[in-house]
C-alpha positions as CSV (number, residue, x, y, z in Angstrom):
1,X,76.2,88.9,73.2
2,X,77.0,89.6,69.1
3,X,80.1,88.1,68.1
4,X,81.3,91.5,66.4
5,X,80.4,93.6,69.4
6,X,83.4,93.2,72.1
7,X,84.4,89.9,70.4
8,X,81.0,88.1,71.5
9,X,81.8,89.2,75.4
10,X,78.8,90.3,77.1
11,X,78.9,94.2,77.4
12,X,76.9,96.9,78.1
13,X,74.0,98.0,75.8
14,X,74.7,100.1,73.1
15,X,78.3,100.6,73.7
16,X,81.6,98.2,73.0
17,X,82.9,98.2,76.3
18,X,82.4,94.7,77.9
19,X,81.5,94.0,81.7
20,X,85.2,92.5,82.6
21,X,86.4,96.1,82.1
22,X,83.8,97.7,84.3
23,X,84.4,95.4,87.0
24,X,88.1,95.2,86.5
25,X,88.3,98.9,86.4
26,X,86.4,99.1,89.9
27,X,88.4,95.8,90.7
28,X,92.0,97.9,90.5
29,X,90.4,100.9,92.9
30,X,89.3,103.2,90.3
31,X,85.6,105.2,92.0
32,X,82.2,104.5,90.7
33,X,82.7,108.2,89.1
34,X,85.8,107.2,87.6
35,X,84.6,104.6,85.7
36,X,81.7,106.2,84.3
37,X,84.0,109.2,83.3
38,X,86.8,106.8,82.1
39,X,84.4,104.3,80.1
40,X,81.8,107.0,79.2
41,X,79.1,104.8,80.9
42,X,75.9,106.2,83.1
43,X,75.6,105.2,86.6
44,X,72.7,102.7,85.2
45,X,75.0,101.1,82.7
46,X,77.9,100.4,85.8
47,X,75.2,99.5,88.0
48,X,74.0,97.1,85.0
49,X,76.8,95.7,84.6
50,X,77.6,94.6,88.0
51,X,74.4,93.0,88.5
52,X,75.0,90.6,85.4
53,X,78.3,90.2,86.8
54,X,76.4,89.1,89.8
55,X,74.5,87.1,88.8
56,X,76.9,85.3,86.3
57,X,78.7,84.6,89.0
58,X,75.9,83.0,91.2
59,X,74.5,80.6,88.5
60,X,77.0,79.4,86.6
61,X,78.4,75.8,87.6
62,X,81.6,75.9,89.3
63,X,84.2,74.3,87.0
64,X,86.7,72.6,89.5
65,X,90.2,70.8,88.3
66,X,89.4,66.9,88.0
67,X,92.4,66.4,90.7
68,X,94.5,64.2,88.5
């Protein structure tokens, strides 16, 4: 992550396009082909970027509300 690529977001090598887009993009409906047509990505690069999504999402701490 490079604070002057995709404003420090983590994105896909050599390219501005950050990994919330790739999976938001699949997220709304768009196809797999979509995407790489829309975001001018190779099916590596989408694949990449949902396994960092992954595994983002498996080992960082859950941050819950205190409850107050």
């Amino acid at each position: 992550m490079t604070p002057d690529i995709c404003h420090g977001k983590p994105c896909v090598a050599g390219t501005a396009v950050d990994v919330a887009t790739v999976v938001g993009t699949l997220g709304i409906g768009k196809s797999f082909h979509d995407v790489q047509e829309a975001l001018n990505l190779t099916y590596e690069q989408v694949l990449t970027a949902l396994r960092y999504a992954s595994y983002v999402t498996d080992h960082l701490p859950l941050r819950l509300p205190s409850g107050r």
